[in-house]
Biotite code that builds the C-alpha atoms (Angstrom):
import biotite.structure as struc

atoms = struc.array([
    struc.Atom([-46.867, -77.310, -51.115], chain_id="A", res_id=1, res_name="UNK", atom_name="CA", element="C"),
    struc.Atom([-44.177, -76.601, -48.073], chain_id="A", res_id=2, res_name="UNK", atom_name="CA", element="C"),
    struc.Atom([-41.705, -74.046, -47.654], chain_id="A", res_id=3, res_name="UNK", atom_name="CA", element="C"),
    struc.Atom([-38.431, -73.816, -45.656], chain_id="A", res_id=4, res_name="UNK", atom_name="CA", element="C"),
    struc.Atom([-36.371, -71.116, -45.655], chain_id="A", res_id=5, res_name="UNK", atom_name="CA", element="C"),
    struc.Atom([-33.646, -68.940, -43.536], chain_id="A", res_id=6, res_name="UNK", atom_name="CA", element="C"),
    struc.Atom([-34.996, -66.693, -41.275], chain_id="A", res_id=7, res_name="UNK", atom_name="CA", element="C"),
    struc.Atom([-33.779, -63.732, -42.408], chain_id="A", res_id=8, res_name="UNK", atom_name="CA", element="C"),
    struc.Atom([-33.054, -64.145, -46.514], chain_id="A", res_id=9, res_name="UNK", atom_name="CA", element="C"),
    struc.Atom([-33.451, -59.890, -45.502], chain_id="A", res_id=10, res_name="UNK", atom_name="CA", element="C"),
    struc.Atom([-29.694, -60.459, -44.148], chain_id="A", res_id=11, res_name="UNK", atom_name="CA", element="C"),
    struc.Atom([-28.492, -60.570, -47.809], chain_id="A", res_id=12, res_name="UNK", atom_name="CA", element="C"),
    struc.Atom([-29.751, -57.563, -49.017], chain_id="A", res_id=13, res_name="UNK", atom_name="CA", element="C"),
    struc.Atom([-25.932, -55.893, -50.130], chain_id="A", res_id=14, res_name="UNK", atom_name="CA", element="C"),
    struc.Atom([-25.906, -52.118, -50.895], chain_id="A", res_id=15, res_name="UNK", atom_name="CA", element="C"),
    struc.Atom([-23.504, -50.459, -53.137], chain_id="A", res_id=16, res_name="UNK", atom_name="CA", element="C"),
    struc.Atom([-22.908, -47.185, -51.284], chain_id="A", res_id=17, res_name="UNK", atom_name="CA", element="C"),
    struc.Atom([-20.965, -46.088, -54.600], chain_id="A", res_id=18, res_name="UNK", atom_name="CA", element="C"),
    struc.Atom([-23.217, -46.672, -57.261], chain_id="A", res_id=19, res_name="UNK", atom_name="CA", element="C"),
    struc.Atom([-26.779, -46.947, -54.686], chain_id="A", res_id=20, res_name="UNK", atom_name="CA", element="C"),
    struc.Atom([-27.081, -50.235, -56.193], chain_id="A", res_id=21, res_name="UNK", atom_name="CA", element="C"),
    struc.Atom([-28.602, -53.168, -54.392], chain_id="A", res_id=22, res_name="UNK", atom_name="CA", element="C"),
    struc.Atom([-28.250, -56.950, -54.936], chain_id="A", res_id=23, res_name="UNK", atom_name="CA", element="C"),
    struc.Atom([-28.817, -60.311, -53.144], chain_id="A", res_id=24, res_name="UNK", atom_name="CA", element="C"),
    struc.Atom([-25.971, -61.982, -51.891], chain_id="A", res_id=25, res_name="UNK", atom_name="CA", element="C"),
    struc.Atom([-22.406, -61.807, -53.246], chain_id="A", res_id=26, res_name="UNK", atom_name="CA", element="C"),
    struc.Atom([-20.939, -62.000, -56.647], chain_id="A", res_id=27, res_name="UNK", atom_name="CA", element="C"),
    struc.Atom([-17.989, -63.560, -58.273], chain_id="A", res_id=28, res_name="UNK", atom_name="CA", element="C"),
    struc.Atom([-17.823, -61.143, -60.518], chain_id="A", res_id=29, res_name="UNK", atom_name="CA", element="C"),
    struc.Atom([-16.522, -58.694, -57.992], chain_id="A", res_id=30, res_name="UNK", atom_name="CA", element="C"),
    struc.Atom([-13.116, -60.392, -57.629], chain_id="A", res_id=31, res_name="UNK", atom_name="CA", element="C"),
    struc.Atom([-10.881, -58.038, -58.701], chain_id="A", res_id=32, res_name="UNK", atom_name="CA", element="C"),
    struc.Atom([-8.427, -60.505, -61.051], chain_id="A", res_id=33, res_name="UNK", atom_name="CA", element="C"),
    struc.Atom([-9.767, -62.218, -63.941], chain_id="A", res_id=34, res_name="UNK", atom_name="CA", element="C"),
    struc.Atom([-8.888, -65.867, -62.660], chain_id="A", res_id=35, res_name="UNK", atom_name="CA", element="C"),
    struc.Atom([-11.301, -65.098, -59.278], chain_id="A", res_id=36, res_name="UNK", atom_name="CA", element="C"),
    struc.Atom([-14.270, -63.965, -61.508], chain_id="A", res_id=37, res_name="UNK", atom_name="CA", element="C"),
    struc.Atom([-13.887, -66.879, -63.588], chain_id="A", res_id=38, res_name="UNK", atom_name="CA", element="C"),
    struc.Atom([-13.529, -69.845, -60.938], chain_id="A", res_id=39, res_name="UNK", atom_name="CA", element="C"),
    struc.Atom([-14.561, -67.953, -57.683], chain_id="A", res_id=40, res_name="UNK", atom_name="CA", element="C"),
    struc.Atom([-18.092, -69.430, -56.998], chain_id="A", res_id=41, res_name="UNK", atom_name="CA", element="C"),
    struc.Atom([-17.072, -71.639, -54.304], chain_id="A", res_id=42, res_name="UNK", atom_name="CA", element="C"),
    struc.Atom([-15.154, -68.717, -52.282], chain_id="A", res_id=43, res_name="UNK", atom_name="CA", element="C"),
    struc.Atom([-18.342, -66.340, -53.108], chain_id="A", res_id=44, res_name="UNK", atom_name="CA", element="C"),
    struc.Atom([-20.774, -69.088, -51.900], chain_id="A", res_id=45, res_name="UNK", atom_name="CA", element="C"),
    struc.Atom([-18.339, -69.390, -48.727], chain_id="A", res_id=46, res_name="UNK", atom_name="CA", element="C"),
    struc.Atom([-18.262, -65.535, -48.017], chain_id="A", res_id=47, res_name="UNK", atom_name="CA", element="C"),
    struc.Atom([-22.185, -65.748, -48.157], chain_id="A", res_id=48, res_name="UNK", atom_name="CA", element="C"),
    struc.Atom([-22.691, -68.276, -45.758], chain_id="A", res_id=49, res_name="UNK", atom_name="CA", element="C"),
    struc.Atom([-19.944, -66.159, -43.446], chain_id="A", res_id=50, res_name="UNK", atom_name="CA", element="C"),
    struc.Atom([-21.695, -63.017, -43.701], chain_id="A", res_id=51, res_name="UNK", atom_name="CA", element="C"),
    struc.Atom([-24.600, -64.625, -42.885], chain_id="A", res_id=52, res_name="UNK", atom_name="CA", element="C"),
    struc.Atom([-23.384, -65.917, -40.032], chain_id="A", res_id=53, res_name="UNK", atom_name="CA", element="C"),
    struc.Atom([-21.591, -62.612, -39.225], chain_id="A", res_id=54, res_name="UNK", atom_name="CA", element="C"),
    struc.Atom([-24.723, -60.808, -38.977], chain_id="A", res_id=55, res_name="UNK", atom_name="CA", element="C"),
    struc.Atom([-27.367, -63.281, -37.498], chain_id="A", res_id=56, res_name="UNK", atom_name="CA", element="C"),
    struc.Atom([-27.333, -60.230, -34.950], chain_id="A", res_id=57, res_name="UNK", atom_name="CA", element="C"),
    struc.Atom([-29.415, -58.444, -36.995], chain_id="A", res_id=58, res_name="UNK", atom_name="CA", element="C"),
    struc.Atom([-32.396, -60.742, -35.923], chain_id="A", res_id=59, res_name="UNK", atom_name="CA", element="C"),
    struc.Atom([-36.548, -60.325, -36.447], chain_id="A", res_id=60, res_name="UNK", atom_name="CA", element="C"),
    struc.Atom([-37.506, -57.083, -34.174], chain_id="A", res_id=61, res_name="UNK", atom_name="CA", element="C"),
    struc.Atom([-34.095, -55.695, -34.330], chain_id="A", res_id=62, res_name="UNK", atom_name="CA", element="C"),
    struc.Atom([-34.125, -51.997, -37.420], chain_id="A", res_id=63, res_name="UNK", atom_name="CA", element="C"),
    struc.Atom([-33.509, -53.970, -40.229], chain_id="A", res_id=64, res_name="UNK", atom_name="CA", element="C"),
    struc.Atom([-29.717, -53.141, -41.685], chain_id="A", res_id=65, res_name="UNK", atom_name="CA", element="C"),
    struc.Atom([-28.075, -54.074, -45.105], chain_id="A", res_id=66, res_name="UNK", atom_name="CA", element="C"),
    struc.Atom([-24.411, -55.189, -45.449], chain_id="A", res_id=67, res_name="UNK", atom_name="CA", element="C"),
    struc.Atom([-22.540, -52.970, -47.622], chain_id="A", res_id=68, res_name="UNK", atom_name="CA", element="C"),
    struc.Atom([-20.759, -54.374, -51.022], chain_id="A", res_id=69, res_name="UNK", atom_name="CA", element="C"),
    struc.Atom([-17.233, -52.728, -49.457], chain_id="A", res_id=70, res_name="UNK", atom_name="CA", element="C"),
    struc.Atom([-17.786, -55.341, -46.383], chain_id="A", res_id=71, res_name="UNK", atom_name="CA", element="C"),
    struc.Atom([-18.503, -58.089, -48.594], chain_id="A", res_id=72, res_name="UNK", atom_name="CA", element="C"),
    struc.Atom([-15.334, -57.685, -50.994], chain_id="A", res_id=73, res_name="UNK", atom_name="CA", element="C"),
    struc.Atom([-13.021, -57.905, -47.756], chain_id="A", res_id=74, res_name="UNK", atom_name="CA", element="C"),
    struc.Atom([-14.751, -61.068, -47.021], chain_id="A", res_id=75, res_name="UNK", atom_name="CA", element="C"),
    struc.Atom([-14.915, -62.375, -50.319], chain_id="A", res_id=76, res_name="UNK", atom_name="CA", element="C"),
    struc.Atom([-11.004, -61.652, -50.603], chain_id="A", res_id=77, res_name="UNK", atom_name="CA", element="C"),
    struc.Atom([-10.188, -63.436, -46.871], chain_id="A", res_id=78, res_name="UNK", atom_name="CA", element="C"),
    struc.Atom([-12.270, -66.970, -47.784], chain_id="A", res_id=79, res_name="UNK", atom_name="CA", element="C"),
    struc.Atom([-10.301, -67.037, -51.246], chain_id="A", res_id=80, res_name="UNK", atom_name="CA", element="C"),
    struc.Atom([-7.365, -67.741, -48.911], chain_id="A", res_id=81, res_name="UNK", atom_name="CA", element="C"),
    struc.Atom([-8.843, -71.044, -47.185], chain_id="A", res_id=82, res_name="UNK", atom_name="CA", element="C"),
    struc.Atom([-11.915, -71.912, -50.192], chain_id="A", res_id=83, res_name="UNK", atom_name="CA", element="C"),
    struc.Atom([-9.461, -71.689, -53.148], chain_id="A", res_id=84, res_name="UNK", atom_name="CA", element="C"),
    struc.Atom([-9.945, -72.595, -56.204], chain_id="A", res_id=85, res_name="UNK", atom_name="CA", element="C"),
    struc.Atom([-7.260, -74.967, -58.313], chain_id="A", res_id=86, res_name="UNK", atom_name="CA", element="C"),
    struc.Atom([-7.286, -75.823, -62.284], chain_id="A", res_id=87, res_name="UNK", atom_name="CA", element="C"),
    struc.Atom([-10.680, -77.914, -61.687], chain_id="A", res_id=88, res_name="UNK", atom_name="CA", element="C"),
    struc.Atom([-12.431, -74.840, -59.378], chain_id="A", res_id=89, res_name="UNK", atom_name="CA", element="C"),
    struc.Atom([-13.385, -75.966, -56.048], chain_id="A", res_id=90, res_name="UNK", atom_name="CA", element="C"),
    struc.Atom([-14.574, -79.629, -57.605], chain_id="A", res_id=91, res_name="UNK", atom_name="CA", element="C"),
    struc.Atom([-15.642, -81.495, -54.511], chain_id="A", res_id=92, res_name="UNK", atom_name="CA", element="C"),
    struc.Atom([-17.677, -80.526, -51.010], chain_id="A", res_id=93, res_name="UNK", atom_name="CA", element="C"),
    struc.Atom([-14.554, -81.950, -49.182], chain_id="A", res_id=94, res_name="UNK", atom_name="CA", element="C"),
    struc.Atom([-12.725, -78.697, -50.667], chain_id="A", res_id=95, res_name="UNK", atom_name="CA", element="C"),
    struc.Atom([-15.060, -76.528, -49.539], chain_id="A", res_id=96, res_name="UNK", atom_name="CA", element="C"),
    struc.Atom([-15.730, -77.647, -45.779], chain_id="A", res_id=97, res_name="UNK", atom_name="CA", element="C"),
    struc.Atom([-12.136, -78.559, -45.058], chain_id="A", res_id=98, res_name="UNK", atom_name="CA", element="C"),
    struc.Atom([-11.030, -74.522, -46.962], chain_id="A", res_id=99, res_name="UNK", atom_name="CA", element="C"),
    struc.Atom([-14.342, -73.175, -44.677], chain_id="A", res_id=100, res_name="UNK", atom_name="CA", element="C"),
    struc.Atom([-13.338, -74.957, -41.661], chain_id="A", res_id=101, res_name="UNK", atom_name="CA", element="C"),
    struc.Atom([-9.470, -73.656, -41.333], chain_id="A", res_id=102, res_name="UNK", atom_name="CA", element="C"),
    struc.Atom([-11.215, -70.519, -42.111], chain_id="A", res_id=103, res_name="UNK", atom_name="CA", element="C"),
    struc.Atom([-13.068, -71.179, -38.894], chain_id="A", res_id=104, res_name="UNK", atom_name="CA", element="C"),
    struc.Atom([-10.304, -71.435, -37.078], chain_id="A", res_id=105, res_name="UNK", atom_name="CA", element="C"),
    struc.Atom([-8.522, -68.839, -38.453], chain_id="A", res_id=106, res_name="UNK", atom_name="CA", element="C"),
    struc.Atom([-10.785, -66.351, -36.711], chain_id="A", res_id=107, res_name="UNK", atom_name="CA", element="C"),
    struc.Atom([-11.604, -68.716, -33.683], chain_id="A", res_id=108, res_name="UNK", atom_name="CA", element="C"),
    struc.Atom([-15.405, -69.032, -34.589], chain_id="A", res_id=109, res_name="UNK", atom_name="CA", element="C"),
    struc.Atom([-16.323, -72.668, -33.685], chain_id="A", res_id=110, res_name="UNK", atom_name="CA", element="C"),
    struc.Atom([-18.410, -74.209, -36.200], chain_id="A", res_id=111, res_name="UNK", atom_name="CA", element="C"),
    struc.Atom([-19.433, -78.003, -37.725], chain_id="A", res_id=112, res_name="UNK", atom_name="CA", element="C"),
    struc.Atom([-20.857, -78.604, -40.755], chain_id="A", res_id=113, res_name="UNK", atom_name="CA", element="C"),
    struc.Atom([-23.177, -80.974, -42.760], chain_id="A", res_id=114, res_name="UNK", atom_name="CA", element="C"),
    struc.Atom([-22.350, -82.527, -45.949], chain_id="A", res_id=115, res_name="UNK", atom_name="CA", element="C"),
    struc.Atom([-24.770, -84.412, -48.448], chain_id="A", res_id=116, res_name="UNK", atom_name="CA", element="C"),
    struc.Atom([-22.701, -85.833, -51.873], chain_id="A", res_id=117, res_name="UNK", atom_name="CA", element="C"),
    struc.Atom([-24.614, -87.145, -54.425], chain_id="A", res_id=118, res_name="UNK", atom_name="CA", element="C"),
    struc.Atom([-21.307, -89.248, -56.763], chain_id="A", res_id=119, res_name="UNK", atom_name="CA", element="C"),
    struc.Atom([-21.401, -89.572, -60.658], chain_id="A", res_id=120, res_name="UNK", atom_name="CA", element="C"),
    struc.Atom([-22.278, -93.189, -60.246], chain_id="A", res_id=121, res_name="UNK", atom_name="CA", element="C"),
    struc.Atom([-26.366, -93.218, -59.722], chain_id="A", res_id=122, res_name="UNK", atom_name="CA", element="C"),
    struc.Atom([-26.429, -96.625, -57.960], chain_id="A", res_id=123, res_name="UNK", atom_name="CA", element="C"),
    struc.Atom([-24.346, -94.967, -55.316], chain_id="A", res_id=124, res_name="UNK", atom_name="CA", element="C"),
    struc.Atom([-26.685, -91.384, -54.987], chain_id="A", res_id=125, res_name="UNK", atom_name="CA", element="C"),
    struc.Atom([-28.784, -90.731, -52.069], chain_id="A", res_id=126, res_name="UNK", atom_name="CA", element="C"),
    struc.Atom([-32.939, -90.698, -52.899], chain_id="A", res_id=127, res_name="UNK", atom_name="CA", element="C"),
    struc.Atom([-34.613, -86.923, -54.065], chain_id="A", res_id=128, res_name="UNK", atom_name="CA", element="C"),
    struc.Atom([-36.201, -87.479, -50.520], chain_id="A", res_id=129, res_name="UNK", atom_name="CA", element="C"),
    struc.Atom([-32.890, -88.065, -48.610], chain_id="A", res_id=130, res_name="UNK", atom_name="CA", element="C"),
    struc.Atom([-31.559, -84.746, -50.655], chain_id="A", res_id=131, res_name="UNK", atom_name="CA", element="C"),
    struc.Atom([-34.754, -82.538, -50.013], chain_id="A", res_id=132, res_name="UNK", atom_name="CA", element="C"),
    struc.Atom([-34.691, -84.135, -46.072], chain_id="A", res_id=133, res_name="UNK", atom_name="CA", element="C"),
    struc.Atom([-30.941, -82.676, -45.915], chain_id="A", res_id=134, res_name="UNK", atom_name="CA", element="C"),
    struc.Atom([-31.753, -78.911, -47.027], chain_id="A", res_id=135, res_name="UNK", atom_name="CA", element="C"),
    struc.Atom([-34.865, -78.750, -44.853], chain_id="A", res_id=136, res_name="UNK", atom_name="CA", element="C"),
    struc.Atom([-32.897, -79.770, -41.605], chain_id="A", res_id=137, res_name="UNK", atom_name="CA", element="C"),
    struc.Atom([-30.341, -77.335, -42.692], chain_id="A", res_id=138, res_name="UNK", atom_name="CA", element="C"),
    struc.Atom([-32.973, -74.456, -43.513], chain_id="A", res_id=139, res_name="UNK", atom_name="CA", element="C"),
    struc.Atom([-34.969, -75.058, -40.532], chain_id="A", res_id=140, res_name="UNK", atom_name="CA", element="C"),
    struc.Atom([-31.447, -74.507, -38.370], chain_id="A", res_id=141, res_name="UNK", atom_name="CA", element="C"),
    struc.Atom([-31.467, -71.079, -40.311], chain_id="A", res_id=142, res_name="UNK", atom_name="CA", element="C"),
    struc.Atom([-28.445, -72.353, -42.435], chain_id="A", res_id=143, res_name="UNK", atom_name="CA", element="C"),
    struc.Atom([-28.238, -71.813, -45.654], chain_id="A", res_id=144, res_name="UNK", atom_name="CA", element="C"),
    struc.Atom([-26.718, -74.403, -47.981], chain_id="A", res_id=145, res_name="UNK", atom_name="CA", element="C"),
    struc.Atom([-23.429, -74.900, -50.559], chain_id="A", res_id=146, res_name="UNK", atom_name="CA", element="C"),
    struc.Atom([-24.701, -76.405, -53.613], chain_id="A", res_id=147, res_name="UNK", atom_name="CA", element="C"),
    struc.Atom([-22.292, -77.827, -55.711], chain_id="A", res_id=148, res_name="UNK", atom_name="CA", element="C"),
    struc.Atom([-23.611, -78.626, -59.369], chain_id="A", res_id=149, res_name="UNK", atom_name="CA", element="C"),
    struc.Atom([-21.565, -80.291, -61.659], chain_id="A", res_id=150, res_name="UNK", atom_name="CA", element="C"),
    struc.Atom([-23.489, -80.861, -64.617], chain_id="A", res_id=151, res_name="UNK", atom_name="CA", element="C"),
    struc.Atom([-26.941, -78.852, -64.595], chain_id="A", res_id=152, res_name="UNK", atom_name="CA", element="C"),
    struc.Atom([-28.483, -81.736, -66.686], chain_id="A", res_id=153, res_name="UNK", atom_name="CA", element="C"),
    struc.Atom([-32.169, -80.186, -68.062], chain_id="A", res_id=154, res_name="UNK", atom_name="CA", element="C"),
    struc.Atom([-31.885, -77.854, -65.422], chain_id="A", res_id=155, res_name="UNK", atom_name="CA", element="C"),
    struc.Atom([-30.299, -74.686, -68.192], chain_id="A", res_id=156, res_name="UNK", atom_name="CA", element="C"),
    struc.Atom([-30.875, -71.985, -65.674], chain_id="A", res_id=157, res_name="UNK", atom_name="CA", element="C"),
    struc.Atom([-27.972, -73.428, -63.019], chain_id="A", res_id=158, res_name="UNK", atom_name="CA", element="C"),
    struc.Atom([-24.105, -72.930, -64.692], chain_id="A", res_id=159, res_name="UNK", atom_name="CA", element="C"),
    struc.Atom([-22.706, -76.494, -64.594], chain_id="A", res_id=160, res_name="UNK", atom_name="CA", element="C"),
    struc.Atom([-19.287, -77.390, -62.658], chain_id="A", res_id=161, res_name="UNK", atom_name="CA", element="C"),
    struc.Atom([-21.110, -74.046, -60.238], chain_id="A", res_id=162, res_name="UNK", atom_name="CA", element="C"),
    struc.Atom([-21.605, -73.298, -56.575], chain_id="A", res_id=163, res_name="UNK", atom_name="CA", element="C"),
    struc.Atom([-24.464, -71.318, -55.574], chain_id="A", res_id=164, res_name="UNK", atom_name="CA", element="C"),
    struc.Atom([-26.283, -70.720, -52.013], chain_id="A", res_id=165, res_name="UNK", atom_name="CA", element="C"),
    struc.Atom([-29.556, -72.449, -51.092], chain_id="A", res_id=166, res_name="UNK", atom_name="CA", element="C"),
    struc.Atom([-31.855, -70.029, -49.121], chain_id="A", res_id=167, res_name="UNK", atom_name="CA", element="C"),
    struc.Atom([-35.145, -71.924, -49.232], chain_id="A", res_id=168, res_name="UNK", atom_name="CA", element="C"),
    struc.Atom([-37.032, -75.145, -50.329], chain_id="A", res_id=169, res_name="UNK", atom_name="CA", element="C"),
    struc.Atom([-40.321, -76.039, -51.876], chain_id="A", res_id=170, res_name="UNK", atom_name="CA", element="C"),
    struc.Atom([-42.254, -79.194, -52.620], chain_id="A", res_id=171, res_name="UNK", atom_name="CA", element="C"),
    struc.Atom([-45.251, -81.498, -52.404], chain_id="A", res_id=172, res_name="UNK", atom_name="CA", element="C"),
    struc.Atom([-46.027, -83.481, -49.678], chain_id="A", res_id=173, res_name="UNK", atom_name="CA", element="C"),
    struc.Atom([-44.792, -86.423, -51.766], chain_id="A", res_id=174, res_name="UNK", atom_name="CA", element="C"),
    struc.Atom([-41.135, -84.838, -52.249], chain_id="A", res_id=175, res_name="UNK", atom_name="CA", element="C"),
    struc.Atom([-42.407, -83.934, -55.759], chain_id="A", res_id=176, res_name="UNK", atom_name="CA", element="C"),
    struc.Atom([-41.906, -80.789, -57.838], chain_id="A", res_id=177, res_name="UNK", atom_name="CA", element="C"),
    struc.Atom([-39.077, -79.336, -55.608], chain_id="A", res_id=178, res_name="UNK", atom_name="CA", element="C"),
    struc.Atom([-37.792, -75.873, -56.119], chain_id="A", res_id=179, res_name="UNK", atom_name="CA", element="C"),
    struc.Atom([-35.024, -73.754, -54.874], chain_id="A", res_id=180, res_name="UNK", atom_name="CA", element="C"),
    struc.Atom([-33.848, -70.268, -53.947], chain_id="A", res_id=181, res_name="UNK", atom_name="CA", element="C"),
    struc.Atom([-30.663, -69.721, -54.832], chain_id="A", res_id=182, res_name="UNK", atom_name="CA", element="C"),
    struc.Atom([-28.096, -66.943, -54.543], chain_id="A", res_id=183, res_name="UNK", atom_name="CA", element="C"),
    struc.Atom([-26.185, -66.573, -57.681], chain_id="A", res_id=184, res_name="UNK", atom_name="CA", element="C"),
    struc.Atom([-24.600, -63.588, -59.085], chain_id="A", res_id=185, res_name="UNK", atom_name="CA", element="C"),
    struc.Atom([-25.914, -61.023, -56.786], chain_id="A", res_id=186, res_name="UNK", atom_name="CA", element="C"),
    struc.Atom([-29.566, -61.663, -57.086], chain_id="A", res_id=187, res_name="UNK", atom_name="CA", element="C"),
    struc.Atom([-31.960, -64.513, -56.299], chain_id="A", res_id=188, res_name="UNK", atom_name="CA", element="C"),
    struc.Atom([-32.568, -66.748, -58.347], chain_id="A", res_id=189, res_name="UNK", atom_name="CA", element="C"),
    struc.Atom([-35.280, -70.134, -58.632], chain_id="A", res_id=190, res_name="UNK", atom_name="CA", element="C"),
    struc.Atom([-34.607, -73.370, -59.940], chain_id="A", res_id=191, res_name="UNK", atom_name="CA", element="C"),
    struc.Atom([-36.223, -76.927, -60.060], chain_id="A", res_id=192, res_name="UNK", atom_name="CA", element="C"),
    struc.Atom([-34.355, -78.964, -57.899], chain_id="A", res_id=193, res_name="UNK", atom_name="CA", element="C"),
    struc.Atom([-36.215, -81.888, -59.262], chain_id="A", res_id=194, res_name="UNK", atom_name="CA", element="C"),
    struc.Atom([-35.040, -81.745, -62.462], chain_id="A", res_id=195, res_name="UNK", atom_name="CA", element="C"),
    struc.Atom([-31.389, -80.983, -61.853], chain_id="A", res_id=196, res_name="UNK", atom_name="CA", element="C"),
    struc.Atom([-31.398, -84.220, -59.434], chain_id="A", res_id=197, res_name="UNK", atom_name="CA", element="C"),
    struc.Atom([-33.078, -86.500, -62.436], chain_id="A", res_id=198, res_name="UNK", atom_name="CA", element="C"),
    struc.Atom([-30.695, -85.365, -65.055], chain_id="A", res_id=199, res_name="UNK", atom_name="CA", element="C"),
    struc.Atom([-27.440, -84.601, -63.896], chain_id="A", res_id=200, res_name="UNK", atom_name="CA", element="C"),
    struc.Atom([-24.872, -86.567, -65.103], chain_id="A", res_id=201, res_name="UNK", atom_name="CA", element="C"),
    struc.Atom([-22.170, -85.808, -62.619], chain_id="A", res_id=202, res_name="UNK", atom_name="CA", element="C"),
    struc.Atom([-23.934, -84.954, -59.681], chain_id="A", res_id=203, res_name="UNK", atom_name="CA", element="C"),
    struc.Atom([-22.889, -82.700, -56.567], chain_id="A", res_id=204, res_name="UNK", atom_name="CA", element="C"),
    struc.Atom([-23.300, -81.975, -53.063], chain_id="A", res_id=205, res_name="UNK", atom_name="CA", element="C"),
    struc.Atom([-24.526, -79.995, -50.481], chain_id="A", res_id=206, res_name="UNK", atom_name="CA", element="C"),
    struc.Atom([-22.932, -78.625, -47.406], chain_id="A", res_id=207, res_name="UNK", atom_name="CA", element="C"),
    struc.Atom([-24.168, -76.458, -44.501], chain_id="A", res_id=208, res_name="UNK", atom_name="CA", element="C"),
    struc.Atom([-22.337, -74.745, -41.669], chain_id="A", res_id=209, res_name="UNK", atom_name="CA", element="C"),
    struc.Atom([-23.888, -74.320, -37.995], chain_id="A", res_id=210, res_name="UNK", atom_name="CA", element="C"),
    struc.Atom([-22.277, -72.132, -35.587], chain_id="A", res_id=211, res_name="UNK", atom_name="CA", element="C"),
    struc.Atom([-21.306, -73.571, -32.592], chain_id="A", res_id=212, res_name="UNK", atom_name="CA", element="C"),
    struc.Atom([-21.455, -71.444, -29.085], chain_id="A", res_id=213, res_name="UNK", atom_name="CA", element="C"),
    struc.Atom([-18.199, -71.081, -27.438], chain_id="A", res_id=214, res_name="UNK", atom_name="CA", element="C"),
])
């Protein structure tokens, strides 16, 4: 088996100084109005992938640091401007790059991004291979990845019509057996990629963001 991943998955490590909780990654349950915790995955899986960015300071050989839950509120709250959610949620990865990049320009950081769709109609979806070829490329640029699910299929451990935040890959040689490491709901989480890809009925996408130097 192979394994990608971020370089620092550490980076997500989010401290409640309040409570002296800890989780991985942000929540959408920490919106503040009932309509954000109910359709706010796609700004939540945005505000991930910015504080990651945000902190890619804090690289190996530097004291390891945790980004506090206060921080990651105030972001979460800013991308629900640009990444916002209508009746259907943030339904398509064309939502979510064109919400993340005004975003981008909205605080002058210079990024591009990376999109991989896989449509409803099967005769039009990329192969696994093409899919697990896309999140390596993206992990192996330390980026993690938007993952749009639609309908979970088998997969019961992945919400359907959901965005979560890819932070590592596993598989066979072959392309076979491939599992992922997910943020979702402030803790990690695994799930078999495989499976989702043979028996979802609407599909998906994936997106990742690189920063570009100015």
């Amino acid at each position: 088996m192979r394994i990608w991943s971020i370089a620092n998955p550490e980076l997500f490590r989010i401290i409640d100084e309040i409570g002296s909780e800890s989780y991985y990654g942000c929540s959408q349950e920490w919106y503040a109005k009932k309509w954000q915790r109910m359709s706010g995955c796609g700004p939540t899986a945005a505000s991930n992938i910015v504080l990651y960015m945000k902190h890619d300071r804090c690289a190996a050989g530097e004291e390891e640091s945790c980004i506090c839950k206060d921080e990651c509120l105030s972001v979460m709250e800013e991308l629900w401007e640009f990444v916002t959610p209508t009746l259907m949620g943030v339904h398509t990865t064309k939502r979510f790059y064109e919400g993340m990049a005004k975003y981008a320009e909205s605080v002058k950081m210079s990024v591009r991004f990376e999109v991989c769709d896989l449509p409803q109609d099967e005769n039009r979806r990329p192969q696994l291979t093409e899919v697990l070829r896309f999140i390596e490329v993206a992990l192996e640029k330390d980026c993690p990845v938007a993952f749009l699910n639609l309908c979970n299929g088998q997969e019961l451990s992945l919400d359907r019509w959901h965005w979560v935040t890819i932070i590592s890959l596993e598989h066979s040689e072959e392309g076979e057996n491939a599992v992922i490491e997910v943020l979702d709901e402030g803790a990690v989480k695994k799930l078999n990629l495989s499976l989702w890809y043979n028996t979802t009925k609407r599909g998906g996408g994936f997106v990742y963001f690189i920063k570009q130097e100015c």
